[in-house]
DOMI-757655 format. One line per field, with one value per residue (C-alpha): residue number from 1; residue in one letter; y negated, x negated, z negated. Coordinates in nm, 2 decimals. Last residue first. Layout:
N
k = [NUM; ...]
r = [A; ...]
c2 = [Y; ...]
c1 = [X; ...]
c3 = [Z; ...]
END
This chain:
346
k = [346; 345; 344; 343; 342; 341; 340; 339; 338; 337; 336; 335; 334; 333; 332; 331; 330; 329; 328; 327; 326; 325; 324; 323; 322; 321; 320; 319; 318; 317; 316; 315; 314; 313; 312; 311; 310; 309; 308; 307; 306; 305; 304; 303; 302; 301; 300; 299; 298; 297; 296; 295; 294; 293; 292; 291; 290; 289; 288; 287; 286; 285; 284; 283; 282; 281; 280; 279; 278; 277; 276; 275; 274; 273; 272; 271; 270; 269; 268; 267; 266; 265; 264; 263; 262; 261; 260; 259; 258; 257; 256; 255; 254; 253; 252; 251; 250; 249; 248; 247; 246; 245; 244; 243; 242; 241; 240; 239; 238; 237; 236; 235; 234; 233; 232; 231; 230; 229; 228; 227; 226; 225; 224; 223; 222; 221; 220; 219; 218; 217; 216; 215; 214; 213; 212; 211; 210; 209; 208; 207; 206; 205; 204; 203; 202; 201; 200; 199; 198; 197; 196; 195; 194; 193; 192; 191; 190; 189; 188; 187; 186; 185; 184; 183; 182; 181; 180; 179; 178; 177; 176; 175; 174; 173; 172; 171; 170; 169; 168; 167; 166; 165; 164; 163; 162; 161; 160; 159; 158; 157; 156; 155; 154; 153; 152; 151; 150; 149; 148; 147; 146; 145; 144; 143; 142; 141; 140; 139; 138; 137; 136; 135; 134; 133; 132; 131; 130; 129; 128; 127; 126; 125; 124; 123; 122; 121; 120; 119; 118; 117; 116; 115; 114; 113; 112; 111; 110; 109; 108; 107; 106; 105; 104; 103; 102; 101; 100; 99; 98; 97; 96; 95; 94; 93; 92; 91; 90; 89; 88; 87; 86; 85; 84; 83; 82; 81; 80; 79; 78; 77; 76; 75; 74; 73; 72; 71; 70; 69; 68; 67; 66; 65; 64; 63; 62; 61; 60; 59; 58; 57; 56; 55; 54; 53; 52; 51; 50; 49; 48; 47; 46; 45; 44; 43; 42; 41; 40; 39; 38; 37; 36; 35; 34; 33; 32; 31; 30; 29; 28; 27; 26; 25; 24; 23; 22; 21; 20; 19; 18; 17; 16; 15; 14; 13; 12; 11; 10; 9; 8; 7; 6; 5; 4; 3; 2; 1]
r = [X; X; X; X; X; X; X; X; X; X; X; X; X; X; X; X; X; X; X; X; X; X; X; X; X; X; X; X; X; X; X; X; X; X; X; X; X; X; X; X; X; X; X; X; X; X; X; X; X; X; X; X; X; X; X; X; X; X; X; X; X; X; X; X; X; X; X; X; X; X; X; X; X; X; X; X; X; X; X; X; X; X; X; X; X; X; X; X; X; X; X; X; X; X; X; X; X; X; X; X; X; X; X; X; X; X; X; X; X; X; X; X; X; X; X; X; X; X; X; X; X; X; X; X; X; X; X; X; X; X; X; X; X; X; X; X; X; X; X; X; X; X; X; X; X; X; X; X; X; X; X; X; X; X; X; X; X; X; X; X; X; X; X; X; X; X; X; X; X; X; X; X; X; X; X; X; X; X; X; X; X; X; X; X; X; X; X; X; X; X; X; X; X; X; X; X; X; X; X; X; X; X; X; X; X; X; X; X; X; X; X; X; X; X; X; X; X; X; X; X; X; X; X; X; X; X; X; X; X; X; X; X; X; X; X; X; X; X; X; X; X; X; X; X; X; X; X; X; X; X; X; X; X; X; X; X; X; X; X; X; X; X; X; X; X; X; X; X; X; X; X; X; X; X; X; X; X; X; X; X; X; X; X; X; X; X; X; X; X; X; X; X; X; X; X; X; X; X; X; X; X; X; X; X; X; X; X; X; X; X; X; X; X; X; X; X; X; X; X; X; X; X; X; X; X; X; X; X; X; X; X; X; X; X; X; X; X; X; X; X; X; X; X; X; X; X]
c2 = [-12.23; -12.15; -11.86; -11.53; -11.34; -10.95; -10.71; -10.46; -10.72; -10.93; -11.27; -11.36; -11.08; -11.19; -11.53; -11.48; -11.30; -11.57; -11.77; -11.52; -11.61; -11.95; -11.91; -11.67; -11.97; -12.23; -12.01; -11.96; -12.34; -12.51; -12.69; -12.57; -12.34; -11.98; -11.74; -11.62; -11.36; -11.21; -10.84; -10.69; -10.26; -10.02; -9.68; -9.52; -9.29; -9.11; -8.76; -8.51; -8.18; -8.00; -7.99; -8.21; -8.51; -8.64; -8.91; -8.95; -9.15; -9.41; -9.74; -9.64; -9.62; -9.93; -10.14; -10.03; -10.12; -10.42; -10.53; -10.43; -10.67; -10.95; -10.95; -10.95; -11.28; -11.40; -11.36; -11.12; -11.16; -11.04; -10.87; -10.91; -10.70; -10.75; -10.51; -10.54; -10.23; -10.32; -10.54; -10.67; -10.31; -10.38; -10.30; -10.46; -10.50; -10.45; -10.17; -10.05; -10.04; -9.85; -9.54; -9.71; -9.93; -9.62; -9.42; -9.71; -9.72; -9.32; -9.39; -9.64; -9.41; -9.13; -9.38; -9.41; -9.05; -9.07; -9.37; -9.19; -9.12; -9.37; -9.64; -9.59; -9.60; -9.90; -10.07; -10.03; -10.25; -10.33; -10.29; -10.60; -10.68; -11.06; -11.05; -11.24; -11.36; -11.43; -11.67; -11.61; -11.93; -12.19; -12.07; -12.07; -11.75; -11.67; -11.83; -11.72; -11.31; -11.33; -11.54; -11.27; -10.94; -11.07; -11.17; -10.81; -10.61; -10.87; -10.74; -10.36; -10.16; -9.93; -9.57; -9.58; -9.53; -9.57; -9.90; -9.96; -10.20; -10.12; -9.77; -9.77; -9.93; -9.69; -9.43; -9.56; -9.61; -9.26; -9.13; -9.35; -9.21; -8.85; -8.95; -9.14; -8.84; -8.62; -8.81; -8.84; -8.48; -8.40; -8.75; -8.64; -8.28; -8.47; -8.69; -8.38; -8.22; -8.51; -8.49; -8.17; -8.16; -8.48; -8.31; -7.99; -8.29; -8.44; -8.05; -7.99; -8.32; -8.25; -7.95; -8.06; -8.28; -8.04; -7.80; -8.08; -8.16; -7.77; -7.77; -8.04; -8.37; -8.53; -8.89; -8.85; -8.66; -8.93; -9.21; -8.97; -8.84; -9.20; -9.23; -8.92; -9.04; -9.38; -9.22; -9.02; -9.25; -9.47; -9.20; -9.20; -9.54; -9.48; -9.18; -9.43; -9.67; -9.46; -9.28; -9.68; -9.74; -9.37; -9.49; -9.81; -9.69; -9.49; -9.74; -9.96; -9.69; -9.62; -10.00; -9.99; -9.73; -9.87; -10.19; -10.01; -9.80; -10.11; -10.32; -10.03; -10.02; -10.38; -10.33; -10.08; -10.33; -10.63; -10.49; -10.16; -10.32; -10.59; -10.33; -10.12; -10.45; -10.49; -10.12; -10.15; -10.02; -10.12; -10.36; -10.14; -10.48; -10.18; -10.04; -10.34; -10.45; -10.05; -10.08; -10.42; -10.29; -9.93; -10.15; -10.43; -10.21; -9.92; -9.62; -9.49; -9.14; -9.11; -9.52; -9.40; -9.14; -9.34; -9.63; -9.33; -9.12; -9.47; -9.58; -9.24; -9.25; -9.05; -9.32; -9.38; -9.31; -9.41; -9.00; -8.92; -9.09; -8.93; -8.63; -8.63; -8.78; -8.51; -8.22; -8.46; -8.58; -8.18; -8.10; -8.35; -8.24; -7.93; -8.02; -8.23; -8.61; -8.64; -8.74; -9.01; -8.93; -9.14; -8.92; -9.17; -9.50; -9.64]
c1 = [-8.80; -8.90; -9.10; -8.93; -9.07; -9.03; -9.15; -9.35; -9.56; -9.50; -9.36; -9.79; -9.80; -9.47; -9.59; -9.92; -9.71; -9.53; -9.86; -9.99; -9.66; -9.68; -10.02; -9.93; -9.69; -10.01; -10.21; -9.90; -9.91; -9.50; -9.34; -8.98; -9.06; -9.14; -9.02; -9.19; -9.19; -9.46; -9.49; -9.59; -9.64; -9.59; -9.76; -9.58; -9.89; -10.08; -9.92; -10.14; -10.08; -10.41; -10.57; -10.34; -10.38; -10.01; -9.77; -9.44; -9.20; -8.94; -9.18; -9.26; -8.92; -8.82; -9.11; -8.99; -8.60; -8.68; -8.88; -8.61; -8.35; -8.61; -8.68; -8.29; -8.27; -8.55; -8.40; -8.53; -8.59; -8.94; -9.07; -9.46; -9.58; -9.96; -10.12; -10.35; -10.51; -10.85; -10.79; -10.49; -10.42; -10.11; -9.75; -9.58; -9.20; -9.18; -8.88; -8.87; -9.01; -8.95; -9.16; -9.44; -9.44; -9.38; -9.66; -9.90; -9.81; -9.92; -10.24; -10.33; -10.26; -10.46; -10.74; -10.75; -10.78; -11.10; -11.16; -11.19; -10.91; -10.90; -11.15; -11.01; -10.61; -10.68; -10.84; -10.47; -10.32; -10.01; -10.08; -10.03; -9.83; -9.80; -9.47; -9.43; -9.13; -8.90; -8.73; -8.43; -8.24; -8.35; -8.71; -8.77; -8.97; -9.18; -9.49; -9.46; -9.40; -9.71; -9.99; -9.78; -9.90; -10.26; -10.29; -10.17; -10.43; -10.72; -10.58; -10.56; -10.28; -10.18; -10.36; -10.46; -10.83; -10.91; -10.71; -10.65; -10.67; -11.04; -10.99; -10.67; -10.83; -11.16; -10.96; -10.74; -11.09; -11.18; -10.85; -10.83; -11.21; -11.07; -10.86; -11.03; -11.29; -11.03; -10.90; -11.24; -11.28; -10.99; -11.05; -11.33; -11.22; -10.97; -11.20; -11.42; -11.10; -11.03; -11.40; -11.40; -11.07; -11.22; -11.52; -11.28; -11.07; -11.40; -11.50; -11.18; -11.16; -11.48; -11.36; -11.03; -11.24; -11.48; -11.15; -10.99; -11.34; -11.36; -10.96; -11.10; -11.02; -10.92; -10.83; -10.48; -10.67; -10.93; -10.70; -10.54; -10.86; -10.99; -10.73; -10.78; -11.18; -11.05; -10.81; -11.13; -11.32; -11.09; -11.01; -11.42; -11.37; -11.09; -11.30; -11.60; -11.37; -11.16; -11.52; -11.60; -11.29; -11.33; -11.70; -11.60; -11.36; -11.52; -11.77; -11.52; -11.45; -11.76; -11.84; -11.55; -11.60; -11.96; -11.80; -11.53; -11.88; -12.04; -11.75; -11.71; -12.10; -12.09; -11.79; -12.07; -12.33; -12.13; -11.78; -11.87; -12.09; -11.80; -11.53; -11.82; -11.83; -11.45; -11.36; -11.67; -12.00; -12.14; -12.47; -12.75; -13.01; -13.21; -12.92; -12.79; -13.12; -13.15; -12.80; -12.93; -13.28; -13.12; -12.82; -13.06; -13.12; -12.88; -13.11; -13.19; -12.96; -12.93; -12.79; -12.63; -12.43; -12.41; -12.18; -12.03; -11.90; -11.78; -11.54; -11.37; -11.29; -11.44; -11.49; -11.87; -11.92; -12.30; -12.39; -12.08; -12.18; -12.59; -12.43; -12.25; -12.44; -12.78; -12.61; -12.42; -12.74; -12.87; -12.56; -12.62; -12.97; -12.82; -12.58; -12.80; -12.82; -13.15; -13.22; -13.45; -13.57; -13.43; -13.46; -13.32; -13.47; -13.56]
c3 = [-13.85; -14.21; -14.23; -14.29; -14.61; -14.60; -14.91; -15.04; -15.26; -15.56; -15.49; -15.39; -15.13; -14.95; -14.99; -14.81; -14.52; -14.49; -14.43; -14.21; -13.99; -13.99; -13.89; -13.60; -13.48; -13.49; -13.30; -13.04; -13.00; -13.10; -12.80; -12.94; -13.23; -13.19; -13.48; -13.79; -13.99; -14.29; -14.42; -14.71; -14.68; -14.95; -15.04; -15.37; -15.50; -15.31; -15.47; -15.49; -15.22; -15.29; -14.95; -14.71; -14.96; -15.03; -14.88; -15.04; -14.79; -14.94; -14.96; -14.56; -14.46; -14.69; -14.51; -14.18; -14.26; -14.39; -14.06; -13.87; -14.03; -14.09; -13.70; -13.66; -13.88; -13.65; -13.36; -13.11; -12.74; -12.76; -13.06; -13.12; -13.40; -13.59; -13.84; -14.14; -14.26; -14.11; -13.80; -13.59; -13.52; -13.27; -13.21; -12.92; -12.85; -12.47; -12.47; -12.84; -13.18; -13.48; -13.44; -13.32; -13.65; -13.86; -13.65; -13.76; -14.09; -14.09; -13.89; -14.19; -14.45; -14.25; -14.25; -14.64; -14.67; -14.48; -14.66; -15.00; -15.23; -15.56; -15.44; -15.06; -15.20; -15.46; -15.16; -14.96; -15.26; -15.04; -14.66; -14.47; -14.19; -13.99; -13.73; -13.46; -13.33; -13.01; -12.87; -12.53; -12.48; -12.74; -12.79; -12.41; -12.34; -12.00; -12.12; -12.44; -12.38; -12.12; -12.41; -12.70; -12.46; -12.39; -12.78; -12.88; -12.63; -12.76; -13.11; -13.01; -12.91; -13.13; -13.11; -13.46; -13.48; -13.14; -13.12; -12.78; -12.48; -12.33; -12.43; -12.22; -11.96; -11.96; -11.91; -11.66; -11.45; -11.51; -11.38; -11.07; -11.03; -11.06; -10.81; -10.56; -10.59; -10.48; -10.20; -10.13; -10.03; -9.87; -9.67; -9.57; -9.46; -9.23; -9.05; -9.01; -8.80; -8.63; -8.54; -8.44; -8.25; -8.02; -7.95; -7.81; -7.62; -7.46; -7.35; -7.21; -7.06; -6.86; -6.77; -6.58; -6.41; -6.28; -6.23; -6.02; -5.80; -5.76; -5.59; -5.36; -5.22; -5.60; -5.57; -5.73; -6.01; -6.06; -6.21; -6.44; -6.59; -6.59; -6.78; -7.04; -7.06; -7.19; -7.43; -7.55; -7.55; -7.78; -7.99; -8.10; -8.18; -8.43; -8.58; -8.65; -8.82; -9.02; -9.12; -9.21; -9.41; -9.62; -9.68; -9.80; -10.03; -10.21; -10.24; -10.41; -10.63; -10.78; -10.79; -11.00; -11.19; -11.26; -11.41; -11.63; -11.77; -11.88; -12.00; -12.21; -12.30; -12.38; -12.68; -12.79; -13.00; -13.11; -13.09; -13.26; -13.53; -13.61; -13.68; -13.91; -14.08; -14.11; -14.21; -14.50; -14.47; -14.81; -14.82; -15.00; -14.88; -14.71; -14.56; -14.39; -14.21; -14.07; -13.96; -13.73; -13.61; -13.49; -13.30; -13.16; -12.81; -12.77; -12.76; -13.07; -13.07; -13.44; -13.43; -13.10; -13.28; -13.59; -13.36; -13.16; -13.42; -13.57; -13.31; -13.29; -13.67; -13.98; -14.20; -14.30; -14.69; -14.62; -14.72; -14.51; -14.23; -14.24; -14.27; -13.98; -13.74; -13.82; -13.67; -13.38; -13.28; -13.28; -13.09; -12.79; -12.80; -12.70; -12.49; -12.31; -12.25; -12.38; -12.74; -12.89; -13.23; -13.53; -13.85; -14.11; -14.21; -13.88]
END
């Protein structure tokens, strides 16, 4: 390893030293500041994701430049499994939970059936009873069964305090890890698996003569002109700010996705294409309109624009074949000359 690569503990304080020599090392590679990357060069400083130290290392010795799609490819390669990881253990977590709360359910429910057992042969022995002794023996012995019976209706109730709580914190963990799963972290759109899943349910419930819909392809205009001018940490808020236009602009199950570096991806359900183009001009003239400037010294970015590509679903027509159409508008938009909205042919 190139850099100072000593294993950390899990500590606070060896957390902080990672985190010491993280950030340098990010902005000496010109490493944009996201989520996804903290925890790439975190567990690069950190050395303890088998392959990950090997495969940086490789890149910095040929001086290759860690650009939005190579750092993209790291993260899915090397940290994807850790998601999977952690979405696995909350569910073991859970099931367990479960398990125990089903067996103490168990154990309590035979418990009652003594005790309903002791109460008839309570009954049974009263009318048999020849002396007022034999009646307070009995009486006692149901006492005693009924005082057992309290404390373990009363255990069975601090158990399921307690894993009432843990159900919940693990209901909260395992929503966690589902929204990670599904979401940009740069952006907080939905990611591309996230926008295939959402386009696979929207076609197989759609007829394209009744109720179509379209996808829409999204580019921003000359965004390497923004990173070579500004920096990719500028660069990111450009792309957070197109995203917030697109989240802005959409409604009920319309999707909004990161398809990957500053391209972006919008499924619209139940629209026409002549109303796709309709929104889609009104995005790109929102964004075309706005002034964005560094937070620091207030300079202009420069006019940011977006180029954007239609198309509807065909009768019988493959989604990949539809998205195609749709990156192909997208092509014309770009080659007519940028910020602006091509609709396929349908």
């Amino acid at each position: 390893m190139q850099e100072t690569s000593a294993k950390m503990g899990s500590g606070v304080n060896e957390s902080a030293e990672t985190l010491r020599i993280v950030l340098p090392l990010m902005t000496r590679y010109r490493i944009p500041a996201s989520p996804e990357n903290y925890t790439i060069w975190f567990h690069y400083v950190a050395d303890d994701i088998p392959g990950l130290n090997p495969y940086i290392d490789n890149l910095l010795e040929q001086k290759s430049p860690f650009t939005a799609e190579v750092n993209e490819h790291i993260y899915k390669q090397f940290l994807s499994e850790h998601d999977l990881q952690k979405a696995e253990r909350v569910s073991k977590s859970l099931a367990s939970a479960l398990t125990e709360t089903t067996s103490a359910l168990r154990h309590t429910g035979s418990e009652a059936d003594h005790y309903q057992n002791v109460l008839s042969s309570f009954d049974k022995s009263c009318g048999s009873a020849q002396s007022l002794t034999d009646v307070f023996d009995l009486l006692s012995s149901v006492l005693k069964e009924t005082q057992s019976m309290q404390q373990s209706m009363k255990r069975l109730q601090q158990d399921f305090i307690v894993k009432s709580d843990d159900l919940d914190k693990l209901k909260q963990e395992l929503e966690q890890v589902r929204k990670q799963a599904s979401t940009d972290a740069l952006t907080g759109l939905h990611n591309r698996m996230t926008f295939f899943n959402s386009l696979e349910a929207v076609d197989t419930e759609s007829d394209p003569l009744s109720n179509p819909y379209c996808v829409v392809m999204i580019d921003i205009d000359n965004f390497k002109r923004v990173n070579d001018t500004f920096g990719h940490l500028v660069g990111d808020k450009v792309i957070r700010f197109v995203a917030d236009s697109l989240r802005q602009s959409i409604k009920g199950r319309d999707c909004a996705a990161r398809y990957g570096g500053e391209e972006y991806a919008l499924m619209l359900p139940d629209t026409h294409l002549g109303n796709a183009v309709i929104l889609c001009n009104k995005i790109r003239e929102h964004i075309a309109k706005t002034n964005l400037v560094r937070s620091g010294t207030k300079e202009s970015l420069g006019q940011i624009t977006i180029s954007a590509g239609i198309a509807q679903k065909r009768s019988g027509e493959g989604r990949m074949d539809l998205l195609a159409r749709a990156d192909k508008a997208l092509y014309l938009s770009k080659e007519r000359g940028r910020n602006r909205v091509t609709a396929a042919e349908e």
